[in-house]
C-alpha positions as a Markdown table, in Angstrom:
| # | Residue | x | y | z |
|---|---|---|---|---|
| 1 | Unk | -48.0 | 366.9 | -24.1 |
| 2 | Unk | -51.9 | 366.5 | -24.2 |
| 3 | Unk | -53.1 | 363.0 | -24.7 |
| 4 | Unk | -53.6 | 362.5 | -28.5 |
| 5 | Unk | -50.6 | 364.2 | -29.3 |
| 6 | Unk | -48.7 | 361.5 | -27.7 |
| 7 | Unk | -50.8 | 359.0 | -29.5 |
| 8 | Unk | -49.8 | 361.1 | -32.7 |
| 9 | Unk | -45.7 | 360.9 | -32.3 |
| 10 | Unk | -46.1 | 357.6 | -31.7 |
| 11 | Unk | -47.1 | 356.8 | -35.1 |
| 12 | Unk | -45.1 | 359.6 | -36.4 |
| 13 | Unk | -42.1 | 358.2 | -34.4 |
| 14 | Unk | -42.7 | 354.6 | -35.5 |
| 15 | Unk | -43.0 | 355.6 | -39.1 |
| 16 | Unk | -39.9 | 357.5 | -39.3 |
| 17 | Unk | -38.4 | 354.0 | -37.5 |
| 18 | Unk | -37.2 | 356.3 | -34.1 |
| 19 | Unk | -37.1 | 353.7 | -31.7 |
| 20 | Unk | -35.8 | 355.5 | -29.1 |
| 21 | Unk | -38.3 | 358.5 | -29.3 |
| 22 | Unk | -40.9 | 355.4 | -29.4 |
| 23 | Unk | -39.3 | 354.0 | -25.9 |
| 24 | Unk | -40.0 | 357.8 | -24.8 |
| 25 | Unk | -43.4 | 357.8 | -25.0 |
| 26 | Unk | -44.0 | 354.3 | -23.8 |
| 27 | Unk | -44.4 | 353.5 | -20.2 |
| 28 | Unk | -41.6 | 351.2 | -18.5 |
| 29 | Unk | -44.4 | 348.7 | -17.2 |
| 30 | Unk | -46.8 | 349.2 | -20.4 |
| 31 | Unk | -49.2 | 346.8 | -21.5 |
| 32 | Unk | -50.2 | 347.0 | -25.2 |
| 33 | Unk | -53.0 | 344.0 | -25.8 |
| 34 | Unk | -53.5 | 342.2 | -29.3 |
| 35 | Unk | -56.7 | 340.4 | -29.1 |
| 36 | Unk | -57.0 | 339.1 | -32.4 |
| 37 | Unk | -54.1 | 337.2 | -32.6 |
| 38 | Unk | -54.0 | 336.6 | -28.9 |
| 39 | Unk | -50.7 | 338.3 | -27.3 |
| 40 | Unk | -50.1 | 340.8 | -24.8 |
| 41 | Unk | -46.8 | 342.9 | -24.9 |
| 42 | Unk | -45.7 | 343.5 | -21.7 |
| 43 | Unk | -42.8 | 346.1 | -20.6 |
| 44 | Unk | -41.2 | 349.0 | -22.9 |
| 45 | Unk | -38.4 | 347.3 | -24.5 |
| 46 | Unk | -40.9 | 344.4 | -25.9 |
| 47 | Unk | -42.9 | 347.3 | -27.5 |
| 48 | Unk | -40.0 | 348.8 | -29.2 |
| 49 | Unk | -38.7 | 345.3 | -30.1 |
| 50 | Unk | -41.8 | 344.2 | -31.7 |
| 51 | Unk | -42.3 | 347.2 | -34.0 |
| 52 | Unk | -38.4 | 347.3 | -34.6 |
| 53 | Unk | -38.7 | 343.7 | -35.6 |
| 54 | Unk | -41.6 | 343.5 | -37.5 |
| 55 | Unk | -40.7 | 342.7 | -41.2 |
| 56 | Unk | -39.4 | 345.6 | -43.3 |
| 57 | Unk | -42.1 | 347.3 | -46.0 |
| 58 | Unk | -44.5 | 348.7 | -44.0 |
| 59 | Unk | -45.6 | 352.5 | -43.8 |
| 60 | Unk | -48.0 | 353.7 | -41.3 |
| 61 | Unk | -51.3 | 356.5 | -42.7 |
| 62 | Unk | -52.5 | 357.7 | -39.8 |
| 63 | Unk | -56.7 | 357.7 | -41.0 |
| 64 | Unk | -57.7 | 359.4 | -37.1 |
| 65 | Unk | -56.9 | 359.9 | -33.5 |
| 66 | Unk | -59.9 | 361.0 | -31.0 |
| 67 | Unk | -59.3 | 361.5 | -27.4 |
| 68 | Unk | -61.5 | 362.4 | -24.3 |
| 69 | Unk | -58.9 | 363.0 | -21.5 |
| 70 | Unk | -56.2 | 359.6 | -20.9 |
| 71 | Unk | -58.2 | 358.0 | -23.4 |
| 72 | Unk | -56.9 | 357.9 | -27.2 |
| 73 | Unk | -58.6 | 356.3 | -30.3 |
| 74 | Unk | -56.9 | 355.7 | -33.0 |
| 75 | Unk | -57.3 | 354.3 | -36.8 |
| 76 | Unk | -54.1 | 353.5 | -38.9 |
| 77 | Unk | -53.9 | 352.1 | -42.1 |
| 78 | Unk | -50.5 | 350.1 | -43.0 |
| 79 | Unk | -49.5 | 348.8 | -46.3 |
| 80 | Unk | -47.1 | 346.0 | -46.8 |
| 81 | Unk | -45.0 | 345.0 | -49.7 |
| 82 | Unk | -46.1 | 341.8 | -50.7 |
| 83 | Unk | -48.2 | 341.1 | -47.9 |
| 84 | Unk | -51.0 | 343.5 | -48.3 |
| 85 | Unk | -53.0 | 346.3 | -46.5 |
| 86 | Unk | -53.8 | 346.2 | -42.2 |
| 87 | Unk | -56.1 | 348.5 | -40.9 |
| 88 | Unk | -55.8 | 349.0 | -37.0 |
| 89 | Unk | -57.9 | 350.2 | -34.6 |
| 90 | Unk | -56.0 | 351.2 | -31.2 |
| 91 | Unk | -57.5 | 352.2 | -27.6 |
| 92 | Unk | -54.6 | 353.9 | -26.1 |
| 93 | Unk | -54.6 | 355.2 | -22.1 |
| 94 | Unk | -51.9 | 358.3 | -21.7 |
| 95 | Unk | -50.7 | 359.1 | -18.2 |
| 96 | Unk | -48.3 | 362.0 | -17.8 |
| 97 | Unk | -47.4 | 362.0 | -21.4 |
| 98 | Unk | -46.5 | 358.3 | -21.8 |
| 99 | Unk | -48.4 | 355.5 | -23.1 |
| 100 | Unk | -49.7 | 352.8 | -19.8 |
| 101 | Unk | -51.7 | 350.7 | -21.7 |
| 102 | Unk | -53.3 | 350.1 | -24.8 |
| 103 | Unk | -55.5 | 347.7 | -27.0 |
| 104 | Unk | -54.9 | 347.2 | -30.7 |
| 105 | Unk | -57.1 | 345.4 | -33.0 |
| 106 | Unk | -55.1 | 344.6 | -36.3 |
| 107 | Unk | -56.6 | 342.9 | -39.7 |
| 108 | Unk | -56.4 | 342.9 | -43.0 |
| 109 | Unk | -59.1 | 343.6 | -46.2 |
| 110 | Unk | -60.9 | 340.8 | -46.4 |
| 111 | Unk | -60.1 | 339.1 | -43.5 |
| 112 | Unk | -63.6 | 338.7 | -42.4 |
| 113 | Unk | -65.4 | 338.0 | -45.7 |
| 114 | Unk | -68.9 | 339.2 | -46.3 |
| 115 | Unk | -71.5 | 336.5 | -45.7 |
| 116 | Unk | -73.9 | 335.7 | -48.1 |
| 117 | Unk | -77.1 | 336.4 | -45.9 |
| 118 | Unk | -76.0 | 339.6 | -45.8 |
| 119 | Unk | -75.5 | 340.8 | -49.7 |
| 120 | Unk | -79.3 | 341.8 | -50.5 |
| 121 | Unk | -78.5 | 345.0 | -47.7 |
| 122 | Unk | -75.0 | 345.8 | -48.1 |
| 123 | Unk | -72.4 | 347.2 | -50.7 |
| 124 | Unk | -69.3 | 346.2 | -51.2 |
| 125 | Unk | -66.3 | 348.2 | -50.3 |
């Protein structure tokens, strides 16, 4: 499976809450970085368990995926009940149709307010 169809199921696959056709496409020594909160997910089963875990009310939009080769890029938007909208922007490295590695940078609207230096040369969103 070329590289950004993997990247594809695996939001496909996590929407549909598939775990074990997300542990197929993961890599049994993966790494899968979060930098703004700080953690690093280390191994398969933590990746499954993480997503598996992660508070019910979520659906994944898949906004994007660009790939040149083993590298994948990919923007997903996720609502939340009650909690509100993430936008998340993943580097992703395929090998052999699994997932080795990947970076994700998760945050939500407004996160990062606007500063006010900046409103003379900007629009609001």
């Amino acid at each position: 499976m070329e590289s950004s169809r993997v990247v594809e199921a695996l939001w496909d696959r996590i929407q549909a809450r598939d775990w074990d056709g997300v542990a197929g496409l993961i890599a049994e020594d993966a790494v899968v970085e979060w930098p703004v909160s700080g953690e690093r997910i280390v191994g398969r089963q933590n990746y499954v368990a993480v997503n598996r875990e992660y508070p019910e009310g979520w659906a994944i939009r898949v906004l994007r995926v660009v790939a040149a080769g083993d590298e994948v890029v990919s923007e997903v938007e996720v609502p939340h009940e009650g909690v509100g909208v993430f936008r998340a922007a993943s580097f992703w490295t395929v090998r052999d149709g699994l997932i080795v590695r990947g970076r994700e940078y998760w945050t939500t609207y407004g996160a990062d307010p606007r500063p006010e230096w900046r409103v003379p040369f900007v629009e609001a969103m």
